[in-house]
C-alpha positions in Angstrom: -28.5 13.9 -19.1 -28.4 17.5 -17.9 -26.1 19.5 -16.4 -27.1 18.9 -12.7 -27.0 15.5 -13.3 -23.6 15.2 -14.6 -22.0 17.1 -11.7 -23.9 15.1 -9.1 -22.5 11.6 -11.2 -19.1 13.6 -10.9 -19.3 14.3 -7.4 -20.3 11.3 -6.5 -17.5 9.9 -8.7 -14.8 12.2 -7.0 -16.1 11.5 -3.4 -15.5 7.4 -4.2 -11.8 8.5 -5.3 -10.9 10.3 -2.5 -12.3 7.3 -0.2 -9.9 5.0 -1.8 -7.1 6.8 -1.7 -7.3 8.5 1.6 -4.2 8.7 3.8 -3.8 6.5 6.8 -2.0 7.9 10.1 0.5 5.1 10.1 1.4 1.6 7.5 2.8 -1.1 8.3 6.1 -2.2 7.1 4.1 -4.2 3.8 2.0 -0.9 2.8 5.2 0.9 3.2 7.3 -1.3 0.6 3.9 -1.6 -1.5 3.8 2.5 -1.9 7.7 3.1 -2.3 7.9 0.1 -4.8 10.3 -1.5 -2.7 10.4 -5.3 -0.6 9.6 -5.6 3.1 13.1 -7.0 4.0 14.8 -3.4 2.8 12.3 -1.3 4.1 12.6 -3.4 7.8 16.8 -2.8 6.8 15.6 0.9 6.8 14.0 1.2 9.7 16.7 -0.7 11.7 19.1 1.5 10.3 17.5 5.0 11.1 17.1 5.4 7.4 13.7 5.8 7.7 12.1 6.9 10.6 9.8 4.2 12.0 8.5 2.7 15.9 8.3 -0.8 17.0 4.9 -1.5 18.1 3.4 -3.2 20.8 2.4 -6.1 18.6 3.8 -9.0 17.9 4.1 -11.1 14.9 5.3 -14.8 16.2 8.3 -13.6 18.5 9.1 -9.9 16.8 7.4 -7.0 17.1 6.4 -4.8 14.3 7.7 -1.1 12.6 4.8 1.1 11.8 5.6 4.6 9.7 3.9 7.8 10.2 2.0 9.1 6.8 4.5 12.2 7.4 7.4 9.9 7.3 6.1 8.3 3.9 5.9 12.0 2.7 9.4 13.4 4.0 10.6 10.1 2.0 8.9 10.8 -1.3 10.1 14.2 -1.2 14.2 13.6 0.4 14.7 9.8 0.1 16.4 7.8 2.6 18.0 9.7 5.9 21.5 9.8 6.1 23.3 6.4 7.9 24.0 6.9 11.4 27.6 7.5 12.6 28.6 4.8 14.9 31.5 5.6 17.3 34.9 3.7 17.5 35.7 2.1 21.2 
């Protein structure tokens, strides 16, 4: 095998990678916990709790909607962790 043919098998080989592990815009509360190592239920606890920052969508799954997270979210929490609890106010 020459040297052309090597780098076009390595190409070809890098191009496949990249396909598989290209980033999506937003995942769903499953990718989320898959990625972070971490179960649905906490990362749903997150999201309710401003922890992370994550929007209901529009659709449903039996009578609850669904949190989707932005790939910069997943990135700001690889890099800083969880956001700080929210401060409720006293009555």
């Amino acid at each position: 095998m020459n040297i052309e043919e090597r780098l076009t098998r390595i190409e070809r080989m890098l191009e496949e990678l990249c396909a598989r592990h290209r980033a999506k815009n937003f995942y769903t509360v499953n990718d989320f916990a898959a990625i972070v190592g971490r179960s649905e239920f906490t990362v749903r606890q997150w999201a309710n709790l401003g922890r992370i920052k994550a929007v209901k969508t529009n659709t449903r799954t039996g009578a609850h909607t669904t949190w989707v997270i932005s790939h910069e979210e997943l990135e700001r929490f690889q890099r800083e962790g969880l956001l700080p609890e929210r401060k409720t106010e006293c009555a």
